[in-house]
C-alpha positions as CSV (number, residue, x, y, z in Angstrom):
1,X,-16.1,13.4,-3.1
2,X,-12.5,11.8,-1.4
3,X,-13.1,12.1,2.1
4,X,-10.7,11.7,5.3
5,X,-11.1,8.5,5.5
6,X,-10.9,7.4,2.2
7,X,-7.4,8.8,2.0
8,X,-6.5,6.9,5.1
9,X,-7.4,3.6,3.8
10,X,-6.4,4.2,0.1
11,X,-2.7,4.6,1.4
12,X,-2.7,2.2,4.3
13,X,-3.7,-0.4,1.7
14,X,-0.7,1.2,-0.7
15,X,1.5,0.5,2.0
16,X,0.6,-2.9,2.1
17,X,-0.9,-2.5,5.6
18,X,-3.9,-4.3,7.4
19,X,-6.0,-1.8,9.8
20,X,-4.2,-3.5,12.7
21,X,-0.6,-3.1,11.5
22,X,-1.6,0.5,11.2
23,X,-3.0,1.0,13.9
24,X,-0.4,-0.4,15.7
25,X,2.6,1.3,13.2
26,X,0.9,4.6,13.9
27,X,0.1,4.1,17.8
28,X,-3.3,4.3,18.4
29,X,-5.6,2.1,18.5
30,X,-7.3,-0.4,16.1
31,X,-10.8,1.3,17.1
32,X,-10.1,4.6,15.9
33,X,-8.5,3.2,12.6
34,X,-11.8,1.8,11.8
35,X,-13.8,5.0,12.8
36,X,-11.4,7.1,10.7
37,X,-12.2,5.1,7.5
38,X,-15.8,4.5,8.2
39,X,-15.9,8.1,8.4
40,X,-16.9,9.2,11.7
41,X,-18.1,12.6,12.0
42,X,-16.8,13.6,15.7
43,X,-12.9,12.4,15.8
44,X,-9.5,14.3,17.6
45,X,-7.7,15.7,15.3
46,X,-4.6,15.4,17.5
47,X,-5.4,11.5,16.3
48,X,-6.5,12.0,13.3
49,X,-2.9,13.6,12.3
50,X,-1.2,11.1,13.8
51,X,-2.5,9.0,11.6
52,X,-2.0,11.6,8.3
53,X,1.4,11.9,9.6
54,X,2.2,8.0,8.4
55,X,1.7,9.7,4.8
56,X,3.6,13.0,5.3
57,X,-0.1,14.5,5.9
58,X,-1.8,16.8,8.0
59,X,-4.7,18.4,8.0
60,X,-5.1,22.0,7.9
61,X,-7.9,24.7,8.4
62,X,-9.4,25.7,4.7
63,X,-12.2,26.4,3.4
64,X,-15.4,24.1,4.1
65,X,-17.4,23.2,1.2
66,X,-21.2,22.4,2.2
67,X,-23.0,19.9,1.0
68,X,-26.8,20.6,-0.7
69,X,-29.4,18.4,-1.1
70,X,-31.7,18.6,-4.3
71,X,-34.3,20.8,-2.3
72,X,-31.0,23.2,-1.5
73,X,-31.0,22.6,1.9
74,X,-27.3,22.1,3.5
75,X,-26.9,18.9,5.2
């Protein structure tokens, strides 16, 4: 499964960009950047579409798929 983060760092590296010249490209901060990718669960999503926004991304509501372990219990 492509997460958030993945899709942040998949096209700041097809841009040719280091985390820093993102970070500072986008405006905020190098911190966040690396939260983003490492995929922190608790981020502002006024942020986190700044960020998209580099890519002509945003993210929208839709719906949520939830995750199962093998004894079916959502995690």
């Amino acid at each position: 499964m492509s997460t958030l983060g993945d899709f942040v760092k998949e096209n700041r590296k097809k841009a040719g960009l280091t985390q820093k010249e993102f970070a500072l490209r986008s405006g905020l901060g190098l911190r966040f950047i690396r939260e983003l990718e490492q995929g922190k669960t608790t981020l502002r999503l006024d942020k986190v579409n700044q960020a998209l926004s580099m890519f002509g991304a945003e993210a929208v509501p839709g719906k949520a798929e939830k995750l199962r372990d093998k004894g079916g219990r959502t995690k």
